[in-house]
C-alpha atoms as an extended CHARMM CRD file, in Angstrom:
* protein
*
       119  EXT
         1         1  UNK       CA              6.2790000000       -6.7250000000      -12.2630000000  PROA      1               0.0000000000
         2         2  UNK       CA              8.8050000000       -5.9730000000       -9.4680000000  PROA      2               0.0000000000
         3         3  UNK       CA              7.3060000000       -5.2560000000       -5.9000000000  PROA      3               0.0000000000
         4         4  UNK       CA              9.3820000000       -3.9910000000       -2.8250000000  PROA      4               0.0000000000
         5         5  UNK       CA              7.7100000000       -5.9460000000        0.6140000000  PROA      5               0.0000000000
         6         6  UNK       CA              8.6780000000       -7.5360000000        3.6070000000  PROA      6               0.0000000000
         7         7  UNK       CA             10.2580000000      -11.0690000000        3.6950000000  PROA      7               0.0000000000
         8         8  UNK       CA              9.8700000000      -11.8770000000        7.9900000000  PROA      8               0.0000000000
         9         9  UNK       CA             12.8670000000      -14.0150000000        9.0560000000  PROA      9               0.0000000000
        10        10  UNK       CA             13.8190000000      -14.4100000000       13.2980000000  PROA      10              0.0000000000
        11        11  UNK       CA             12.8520000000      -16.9980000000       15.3530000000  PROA      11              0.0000000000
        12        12  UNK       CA              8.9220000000      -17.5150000000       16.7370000000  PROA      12              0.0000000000
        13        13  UNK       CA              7.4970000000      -14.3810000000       17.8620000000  PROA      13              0.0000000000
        14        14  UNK       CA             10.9130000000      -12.2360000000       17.2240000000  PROA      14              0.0000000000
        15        15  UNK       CA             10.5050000000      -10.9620000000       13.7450000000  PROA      15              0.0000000000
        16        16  UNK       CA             12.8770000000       -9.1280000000       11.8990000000  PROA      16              0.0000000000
        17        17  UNK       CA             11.9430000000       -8.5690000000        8.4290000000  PROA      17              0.0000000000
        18        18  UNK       CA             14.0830000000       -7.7480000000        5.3950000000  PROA      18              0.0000000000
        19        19  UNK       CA             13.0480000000       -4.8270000000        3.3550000000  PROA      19              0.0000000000
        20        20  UNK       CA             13.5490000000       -6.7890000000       -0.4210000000  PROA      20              0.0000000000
        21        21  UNK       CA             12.9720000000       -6.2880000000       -3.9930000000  PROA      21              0.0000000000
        22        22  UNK       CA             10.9420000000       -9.4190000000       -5.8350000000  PROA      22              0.0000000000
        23        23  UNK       CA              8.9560000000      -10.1940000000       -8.5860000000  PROA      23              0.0000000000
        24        24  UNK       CA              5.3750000000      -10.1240000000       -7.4860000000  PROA      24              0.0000000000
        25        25  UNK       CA              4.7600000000      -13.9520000000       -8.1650000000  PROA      25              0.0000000000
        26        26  UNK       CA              7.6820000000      -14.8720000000       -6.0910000000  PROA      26              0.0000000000
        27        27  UNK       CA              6.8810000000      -16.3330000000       -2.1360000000  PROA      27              0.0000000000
        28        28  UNK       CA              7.0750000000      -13.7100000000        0.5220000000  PROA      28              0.0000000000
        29        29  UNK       CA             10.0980000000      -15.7180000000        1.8770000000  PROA      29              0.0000000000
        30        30  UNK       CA             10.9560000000      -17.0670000000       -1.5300000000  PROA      30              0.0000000000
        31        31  UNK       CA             13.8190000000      -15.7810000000       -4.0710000000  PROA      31              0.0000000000
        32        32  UNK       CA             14.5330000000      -12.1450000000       -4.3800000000  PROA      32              0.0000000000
        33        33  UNK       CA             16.3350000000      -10.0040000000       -6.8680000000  PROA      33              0.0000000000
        34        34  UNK       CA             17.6390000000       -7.2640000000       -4.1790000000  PROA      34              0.0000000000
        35        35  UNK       CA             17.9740000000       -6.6530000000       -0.3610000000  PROA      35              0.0000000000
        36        36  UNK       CA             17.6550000000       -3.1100000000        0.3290000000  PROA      36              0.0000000000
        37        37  UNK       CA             17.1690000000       -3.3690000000        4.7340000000  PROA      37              0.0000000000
        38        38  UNK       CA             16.1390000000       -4.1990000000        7.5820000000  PROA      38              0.0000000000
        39        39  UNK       CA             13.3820000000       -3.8480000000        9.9850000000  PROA      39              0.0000000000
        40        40  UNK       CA             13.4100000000       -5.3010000000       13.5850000000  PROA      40              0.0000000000
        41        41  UNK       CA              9.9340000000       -4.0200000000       15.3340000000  PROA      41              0.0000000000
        42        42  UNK       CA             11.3420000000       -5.6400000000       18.4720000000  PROA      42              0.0000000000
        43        43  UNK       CA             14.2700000000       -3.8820000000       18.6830000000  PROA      43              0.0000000000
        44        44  UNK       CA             15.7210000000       -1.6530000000       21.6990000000  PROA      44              0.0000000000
        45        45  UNK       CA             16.6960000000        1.3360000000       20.4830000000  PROA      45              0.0000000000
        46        46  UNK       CA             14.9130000000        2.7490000000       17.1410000000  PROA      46              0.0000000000
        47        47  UNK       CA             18.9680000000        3.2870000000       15.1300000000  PROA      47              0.0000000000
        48        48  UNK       CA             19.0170000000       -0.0990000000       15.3440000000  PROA      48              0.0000000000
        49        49  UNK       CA             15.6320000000       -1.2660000000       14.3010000000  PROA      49              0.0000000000
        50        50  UNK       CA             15.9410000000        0.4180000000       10.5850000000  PROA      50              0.0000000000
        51        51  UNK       CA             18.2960000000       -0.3000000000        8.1420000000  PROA      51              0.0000000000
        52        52  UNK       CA             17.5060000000        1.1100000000        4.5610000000  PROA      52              0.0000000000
        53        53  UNK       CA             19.8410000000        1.5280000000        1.6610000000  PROA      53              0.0000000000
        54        54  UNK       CA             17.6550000000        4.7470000000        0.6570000000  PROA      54              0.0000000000
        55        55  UNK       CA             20.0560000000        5.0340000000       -2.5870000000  PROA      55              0.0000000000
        56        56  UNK       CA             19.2520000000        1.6630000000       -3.8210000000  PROA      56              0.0000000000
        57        57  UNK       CA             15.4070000000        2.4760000000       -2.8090000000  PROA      57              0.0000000000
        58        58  UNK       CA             15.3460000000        5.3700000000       -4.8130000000  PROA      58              0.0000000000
        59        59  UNK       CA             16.7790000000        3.6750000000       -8.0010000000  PROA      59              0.0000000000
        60        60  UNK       CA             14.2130000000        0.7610000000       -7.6760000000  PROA      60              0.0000000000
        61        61  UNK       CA             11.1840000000        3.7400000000       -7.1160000000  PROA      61              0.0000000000
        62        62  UNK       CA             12.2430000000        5.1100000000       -9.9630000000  PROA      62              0.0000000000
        63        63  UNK       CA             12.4990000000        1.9810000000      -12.0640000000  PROA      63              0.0000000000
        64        64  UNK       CA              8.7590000000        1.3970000000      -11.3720000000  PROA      64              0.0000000000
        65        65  UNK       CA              8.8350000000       -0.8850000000       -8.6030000000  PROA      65              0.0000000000
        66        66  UNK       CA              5.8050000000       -0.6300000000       -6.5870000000  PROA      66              0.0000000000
        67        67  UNK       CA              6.2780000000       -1.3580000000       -2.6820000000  PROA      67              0.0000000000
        68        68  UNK       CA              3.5830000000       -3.0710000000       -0.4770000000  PROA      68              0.0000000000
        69        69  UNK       CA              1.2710000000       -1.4190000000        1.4180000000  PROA      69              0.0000000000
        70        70  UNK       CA              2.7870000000       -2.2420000000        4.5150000000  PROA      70              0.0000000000
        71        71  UNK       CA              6.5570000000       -1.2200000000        3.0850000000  PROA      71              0.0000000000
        72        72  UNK       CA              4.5540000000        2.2050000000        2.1090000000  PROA      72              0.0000000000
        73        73  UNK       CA              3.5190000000        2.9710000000        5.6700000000  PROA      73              0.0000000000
        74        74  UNK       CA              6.7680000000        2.1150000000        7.7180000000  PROA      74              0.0000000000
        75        75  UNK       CA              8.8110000000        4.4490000000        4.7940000000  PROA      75              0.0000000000
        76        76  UNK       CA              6.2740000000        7.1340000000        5.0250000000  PROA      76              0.0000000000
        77        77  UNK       CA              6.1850000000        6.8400000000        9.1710000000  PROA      77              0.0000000000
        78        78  UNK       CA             10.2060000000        6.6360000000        9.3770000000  PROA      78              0.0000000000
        79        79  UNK       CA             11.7850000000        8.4080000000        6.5300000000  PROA      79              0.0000000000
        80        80  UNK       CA             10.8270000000       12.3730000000        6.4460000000  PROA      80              0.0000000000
        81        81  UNK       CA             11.5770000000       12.0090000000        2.5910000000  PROA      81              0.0000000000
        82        82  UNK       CA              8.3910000000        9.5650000000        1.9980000000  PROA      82              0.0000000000
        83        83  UNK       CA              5.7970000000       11.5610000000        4.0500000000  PROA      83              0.0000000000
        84        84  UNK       CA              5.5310000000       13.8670000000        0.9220000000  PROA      84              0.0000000000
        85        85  UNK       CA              4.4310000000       11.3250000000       -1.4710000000  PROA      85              0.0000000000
        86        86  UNK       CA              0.6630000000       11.9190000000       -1.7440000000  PROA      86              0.0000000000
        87        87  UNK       CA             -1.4510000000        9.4110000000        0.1360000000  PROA      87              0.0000000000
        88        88  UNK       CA             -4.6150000000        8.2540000000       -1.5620000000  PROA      88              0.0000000000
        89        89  UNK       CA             -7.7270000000        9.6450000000        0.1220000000  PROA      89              0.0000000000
        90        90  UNK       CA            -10.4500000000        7.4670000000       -0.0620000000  PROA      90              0.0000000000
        91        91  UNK       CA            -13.8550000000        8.4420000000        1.7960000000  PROA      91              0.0000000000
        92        92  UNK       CA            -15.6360000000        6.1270000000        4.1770000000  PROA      92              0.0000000000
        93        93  UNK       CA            -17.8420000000        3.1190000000        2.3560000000  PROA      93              0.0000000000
        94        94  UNK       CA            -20.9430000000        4.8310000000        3.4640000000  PROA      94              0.0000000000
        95        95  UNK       CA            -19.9110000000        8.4920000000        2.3290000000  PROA      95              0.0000000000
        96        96  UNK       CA            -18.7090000000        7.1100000000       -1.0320000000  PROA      96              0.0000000000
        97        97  UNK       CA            -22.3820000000        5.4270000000       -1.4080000000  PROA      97              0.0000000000
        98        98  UNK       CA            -24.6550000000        8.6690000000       -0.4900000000  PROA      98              0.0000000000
        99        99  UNK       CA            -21.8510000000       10.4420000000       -3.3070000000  PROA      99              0.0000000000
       100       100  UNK       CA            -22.5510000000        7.7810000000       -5.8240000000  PROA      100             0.0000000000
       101       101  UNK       CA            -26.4500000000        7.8910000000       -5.5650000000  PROA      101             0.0000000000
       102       102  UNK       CA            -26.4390000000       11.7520000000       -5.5630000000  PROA      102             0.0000000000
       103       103  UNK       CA            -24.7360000000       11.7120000000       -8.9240000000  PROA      103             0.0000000000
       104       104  UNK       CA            -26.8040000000        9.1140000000      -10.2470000000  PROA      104             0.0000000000
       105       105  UNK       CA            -30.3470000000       10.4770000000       -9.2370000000  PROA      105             0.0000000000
       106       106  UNK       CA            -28.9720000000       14.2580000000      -10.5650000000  PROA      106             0.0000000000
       107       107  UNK       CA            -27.2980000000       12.8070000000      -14.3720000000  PROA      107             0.0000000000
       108       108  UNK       CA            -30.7120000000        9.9980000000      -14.6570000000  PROA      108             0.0000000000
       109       109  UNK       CA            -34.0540000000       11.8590000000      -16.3080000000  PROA      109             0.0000000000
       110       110  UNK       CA            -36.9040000000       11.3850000000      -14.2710000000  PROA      110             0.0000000000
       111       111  UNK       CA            -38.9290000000        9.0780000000      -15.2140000000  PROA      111             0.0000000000
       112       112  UNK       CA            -42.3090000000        9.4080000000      -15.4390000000  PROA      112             0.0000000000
       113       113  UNK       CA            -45.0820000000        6.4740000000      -14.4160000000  PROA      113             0.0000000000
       114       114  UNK       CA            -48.1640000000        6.2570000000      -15.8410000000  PROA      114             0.0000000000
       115       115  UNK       CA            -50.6210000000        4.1030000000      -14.8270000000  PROA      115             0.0000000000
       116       116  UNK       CA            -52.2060000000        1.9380000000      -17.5100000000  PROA      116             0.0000000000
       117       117  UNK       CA            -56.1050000000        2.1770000000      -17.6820000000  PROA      117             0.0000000000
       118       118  UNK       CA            -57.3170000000       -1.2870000000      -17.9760000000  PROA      118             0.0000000000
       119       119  UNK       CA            -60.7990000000       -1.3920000000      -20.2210000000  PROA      119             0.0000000000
């Protein structure tokens, strides 16, 4: 399975990470099949900081590549084109809990106890 991430390459505490295409055993720094961009969060000015072969993105998308989380959220918060992809809405632990024991106590019979009469 192909996955697009981040592969971090600059010097100690100046990242710059590579936007890259790579078989989802591979190391995060290890061998990859394609470089698609570049992301530099310490950049100056924010033309500079991305640098995405959106062609080449859109090819590997469509191939079935699935892109990291993080790689999902800096698309969707820079390119206008990824902020329409549906997001997946997930309700807090707690909510998702009181939802789950609600369905179970309406599907479950009630059960009756008896108590046993001892002789």
């Amino acid at each position: 399975m192909t996955v697009i991430r981040f592969a971090r390459h600059g010097t100690k505490k100046r990242p710059v990470f590579r936007i890259v295409v790579q078989n989802k055993t591979s190391p995060r720094d290890g061998k990859f099949i394609e470089h698609l961009g570049n992301f530099a969060p310490q950049a100056k000015d924010a033309a500079t900081a991305h640098t995405v072969d959106k062609v080449r993105l859109q090819y590997w998308l469509g191939v079935g590549a699935q892109p990291s989380t993080s790689v999902r959220t800096h698309l969707r918060g820079v390119f206008a084109e990824f902020r329409g992809t549906p997001a997946v809405a997930t309700a807090p632990p707690a909510a998702q809990k009181a939802e789950k024991m609600a369905e179970t106590s309406a599907d479950a019979p009630k059960k009756k106890t008896a108590k046993k009469e001892s002789k």
